[in-house]
C-alpha positions as CSV (number, residue, x, y, z in Angstrom):
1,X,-6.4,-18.7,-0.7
2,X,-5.0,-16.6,-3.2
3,X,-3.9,-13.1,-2.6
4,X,-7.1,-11.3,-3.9
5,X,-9.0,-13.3,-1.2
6,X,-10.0,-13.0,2.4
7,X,-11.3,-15.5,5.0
8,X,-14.5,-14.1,6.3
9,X,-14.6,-13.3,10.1
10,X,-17.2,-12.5,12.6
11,X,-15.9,-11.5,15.7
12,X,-16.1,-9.6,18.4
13,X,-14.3,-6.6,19.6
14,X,-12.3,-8.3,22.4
15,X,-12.1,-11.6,20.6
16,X,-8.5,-12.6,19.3
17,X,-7.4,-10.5,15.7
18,X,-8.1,-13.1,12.7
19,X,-4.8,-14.0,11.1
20,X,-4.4,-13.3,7.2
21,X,-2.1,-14.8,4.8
22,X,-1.2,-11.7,3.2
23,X,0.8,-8.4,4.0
24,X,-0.1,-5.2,3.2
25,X,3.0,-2.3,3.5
26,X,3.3,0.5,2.2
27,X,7.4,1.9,2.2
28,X,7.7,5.5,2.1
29,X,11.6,7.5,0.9
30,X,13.5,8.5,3.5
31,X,13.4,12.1,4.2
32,X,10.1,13.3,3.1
33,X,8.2,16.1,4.4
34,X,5.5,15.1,6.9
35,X,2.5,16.2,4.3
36,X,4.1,14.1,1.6
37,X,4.4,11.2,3.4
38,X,0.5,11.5,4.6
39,X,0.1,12.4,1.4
40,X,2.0,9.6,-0.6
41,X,0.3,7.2,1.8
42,X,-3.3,7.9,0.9
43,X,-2.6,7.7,-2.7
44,X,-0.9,4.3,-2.3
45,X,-3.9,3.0,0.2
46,X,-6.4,3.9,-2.6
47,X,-4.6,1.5,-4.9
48,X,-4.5,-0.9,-2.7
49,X,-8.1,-0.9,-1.7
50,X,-9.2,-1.2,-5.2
51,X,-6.9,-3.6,-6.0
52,X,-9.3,-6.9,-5.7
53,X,-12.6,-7.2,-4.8
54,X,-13.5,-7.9,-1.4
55,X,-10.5,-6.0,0.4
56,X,-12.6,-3.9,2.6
57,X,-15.1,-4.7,5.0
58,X,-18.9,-3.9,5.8
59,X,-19.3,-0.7,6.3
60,X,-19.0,1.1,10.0
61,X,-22.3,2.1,12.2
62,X,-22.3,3.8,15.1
63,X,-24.7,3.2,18.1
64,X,-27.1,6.0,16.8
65,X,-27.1,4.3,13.4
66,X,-25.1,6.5,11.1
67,X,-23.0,5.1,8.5
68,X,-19.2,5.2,7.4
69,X,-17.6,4.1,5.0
70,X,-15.8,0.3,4.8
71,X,-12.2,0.3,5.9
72,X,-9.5,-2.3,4.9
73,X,-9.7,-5.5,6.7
74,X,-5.9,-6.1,7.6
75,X,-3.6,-3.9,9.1
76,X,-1.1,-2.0,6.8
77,X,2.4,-1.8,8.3
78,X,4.5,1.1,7.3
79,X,8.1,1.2,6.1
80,X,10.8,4.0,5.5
81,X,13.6,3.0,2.6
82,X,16.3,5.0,0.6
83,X,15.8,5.3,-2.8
84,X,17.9,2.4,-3.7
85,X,16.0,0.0,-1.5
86,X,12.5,1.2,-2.9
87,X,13.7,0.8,-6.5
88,X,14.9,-2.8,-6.0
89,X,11.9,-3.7,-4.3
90,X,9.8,-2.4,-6.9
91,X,11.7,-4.4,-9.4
92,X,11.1,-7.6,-7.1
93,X,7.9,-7.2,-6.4
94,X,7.0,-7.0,-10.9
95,X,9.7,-10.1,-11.1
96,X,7.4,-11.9,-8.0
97,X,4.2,-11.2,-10.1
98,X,3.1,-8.7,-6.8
99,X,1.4,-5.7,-8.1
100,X,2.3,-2.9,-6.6
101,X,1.0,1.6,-6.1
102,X,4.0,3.4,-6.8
103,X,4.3,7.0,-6.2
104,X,6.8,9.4,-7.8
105,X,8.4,12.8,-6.8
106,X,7.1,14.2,-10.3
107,X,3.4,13.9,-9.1
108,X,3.9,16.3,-6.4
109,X,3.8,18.8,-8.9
110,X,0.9,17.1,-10.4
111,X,-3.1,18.1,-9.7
112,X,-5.2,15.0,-11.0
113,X,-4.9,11.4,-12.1
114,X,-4.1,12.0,-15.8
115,X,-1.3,13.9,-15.1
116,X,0.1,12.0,-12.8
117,X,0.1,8.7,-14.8
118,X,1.8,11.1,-17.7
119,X,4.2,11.7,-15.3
120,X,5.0,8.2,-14.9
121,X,4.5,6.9,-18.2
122,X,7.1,9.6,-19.8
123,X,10.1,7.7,-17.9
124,X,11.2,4.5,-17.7
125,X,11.2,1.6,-15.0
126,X,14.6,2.1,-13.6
127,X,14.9,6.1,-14.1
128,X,10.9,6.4,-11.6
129,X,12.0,8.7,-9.2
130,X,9.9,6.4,-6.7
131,X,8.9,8.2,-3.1
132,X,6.8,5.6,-2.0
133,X,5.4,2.1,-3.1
134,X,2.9,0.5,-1.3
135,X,2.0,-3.7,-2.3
136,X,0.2,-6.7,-1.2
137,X,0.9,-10.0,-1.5
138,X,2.0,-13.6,0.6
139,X,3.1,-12.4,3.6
140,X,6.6,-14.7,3.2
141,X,7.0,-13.0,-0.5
142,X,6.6,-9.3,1.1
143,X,9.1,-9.7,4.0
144,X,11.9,-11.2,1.1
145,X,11.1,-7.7,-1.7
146,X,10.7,-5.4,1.6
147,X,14.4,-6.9,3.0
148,X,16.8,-4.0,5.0
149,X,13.4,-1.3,5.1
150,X,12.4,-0.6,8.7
151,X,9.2,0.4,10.3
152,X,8.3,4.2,10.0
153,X,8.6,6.1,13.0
């Protein structure tokens, strides 16, 4: 299965959870104020979910048949990582061939999409000022580019 596609699964809510072959994590900078890192994390999600076709699921109905929207179909694990860490895995994830969402301390400042990919494109790789990345990919190839982060808490 390659990584832009999922097994399909029909199961109930107290059946066991289906198992995928890829990882979803998003790693957030150490020391981040709680709205930036619920920010940061929504951004990152939403490149994520468009990332390949078929990522999210049917959409939700409740008993009294309203709608909501289609959620992602694995779980997403969440990391904290200094700004070394996030930098090398950024730079092992593009070696790996993983695409990644990265998320700068520039866009902060920012107030739509063009300006925050101005933001990015005006510095280079190694100088991003990264506060978060989020990627998915082989679960085995995410543990190796996520190495020494640990879970959010």
């Amino acid at each position: 299965m390659s990584i832009g596609e999922e097994a399909e699964f029909e199961l109930s809510p107290t059946e066991d959870a289906p198992r995928f072959d890829t990882k979803v994590a998003v790693v957030l900078r150490d020391g981040l104020l709680p709205w930036q890192e619920l920010n940061v994390t929504a951004f990152l999600m939403s490149g994520i979910a468009t990332s390949a076709p078929d990522l999210t699921g049917e959409p939700y109905l409740d008993a009294d048949g309203n709608a909501y929207l289609p959620l992602l179909r694995q779980p997403v694990l969440i990391f904290s990582a200094d700004a070394d860490l996030l930098n090398k895995a950024r730079a092992k994830a593009l070696e790996r061939g993983i695409s990644i969402a990265i998320y700068t301390r520039d866009m902060f400042a920012t107030g739509h999409d063009a300006a925050n990919r101005a933001t990015v494109s005006a510095v280079s790789a190694n100088n991003l000022d990264l506060v978060g990345i989020a990627l998915r990919g082989p679960k085995n190839a995410v543990d190796r580019i996520l190495k020494g982060a640990h879970k959010h808490d």
